[in-house]
KEGU-733094 format. One record per residue (C-alpha): x, y, z; residue number from 1. Coordinates in Angstrom, 1 decimal, padded with zeros to 4 digits. Layout:
BEGIN
R      c1      c2      c3  vokol
R       X       Y       Z    NUM
...
This chain:
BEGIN
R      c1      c2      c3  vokol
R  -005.2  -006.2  -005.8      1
R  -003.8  -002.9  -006.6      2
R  -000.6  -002.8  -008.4      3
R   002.2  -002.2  -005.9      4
R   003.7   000.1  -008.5      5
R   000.9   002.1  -009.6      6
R   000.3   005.6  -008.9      7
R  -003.0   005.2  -007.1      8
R  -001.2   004.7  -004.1      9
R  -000.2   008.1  -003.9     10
R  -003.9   009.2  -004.2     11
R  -005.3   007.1  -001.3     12
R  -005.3   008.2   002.5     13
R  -003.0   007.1   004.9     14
R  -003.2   007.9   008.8     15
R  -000.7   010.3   007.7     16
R  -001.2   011.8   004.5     17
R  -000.9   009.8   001.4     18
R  -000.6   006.2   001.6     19
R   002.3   006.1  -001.2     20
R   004.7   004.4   001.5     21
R   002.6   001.2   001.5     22
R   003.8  -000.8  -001.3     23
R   007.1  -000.3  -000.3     24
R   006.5  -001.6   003.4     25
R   004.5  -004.3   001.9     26
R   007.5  -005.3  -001.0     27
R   009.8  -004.8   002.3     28
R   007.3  -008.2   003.9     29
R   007.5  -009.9   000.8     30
R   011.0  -010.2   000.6     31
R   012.0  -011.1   004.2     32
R   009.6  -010.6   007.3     33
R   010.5  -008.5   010.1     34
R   008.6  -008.0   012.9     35
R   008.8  -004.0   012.7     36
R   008.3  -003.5   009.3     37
R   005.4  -005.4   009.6     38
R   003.8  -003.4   012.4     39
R   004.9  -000.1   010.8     40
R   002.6  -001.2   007.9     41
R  -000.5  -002.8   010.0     42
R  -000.7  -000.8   012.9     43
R   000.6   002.6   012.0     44
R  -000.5   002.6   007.8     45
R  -003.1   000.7   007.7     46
R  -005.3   000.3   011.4     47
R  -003.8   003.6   012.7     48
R  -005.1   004.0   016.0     49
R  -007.8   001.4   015.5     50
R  -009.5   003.0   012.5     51
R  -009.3   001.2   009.0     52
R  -007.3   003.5   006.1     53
R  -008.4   004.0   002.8     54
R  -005.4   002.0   001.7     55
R  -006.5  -001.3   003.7     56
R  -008.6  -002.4   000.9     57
R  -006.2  -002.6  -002.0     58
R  -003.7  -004.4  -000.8     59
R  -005.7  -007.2   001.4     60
R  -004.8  -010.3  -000.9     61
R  -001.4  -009.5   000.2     62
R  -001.8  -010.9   003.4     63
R  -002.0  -014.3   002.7     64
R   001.3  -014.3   000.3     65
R   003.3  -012.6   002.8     66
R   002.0  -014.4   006.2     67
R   002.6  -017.9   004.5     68
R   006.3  -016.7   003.3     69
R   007.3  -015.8   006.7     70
């Protein structure tokens, strides 16, 4: 997986512009799961309107660490 801090983040495409907000949504999951922060990050960052963003890929093995933490 891609660093959460590195600066490649800022280079990939988001729905939105850069996908630079995603390791900070994502480090928001690890910590404590909330139901919006979790669909601010899936369904508006990452599957915006049902399309797959640059940014899905690096941060995939995430999943499993946050959805068995919460």
């Amino acid at each position: 997986m891609l660093d959460l801090a590195s600066h490649v983040w800022s280079k990939l495409d988001g729905p939105f512009g850069s996908a630079e907000n995603v390791p900070q949504l994502i480090k928001q999951l690890q910590k404590q799961y909330e139901e919006a922060v979790k669909d601010e990050l899936y369904w508006e960052q990452l599957f915006h309107q049902n399309t797959i963003i640059q940014a899905h890929w690096p941060r995939s093995p995430v999943d499993r660490r946050v959805w068995r933490s919460s």
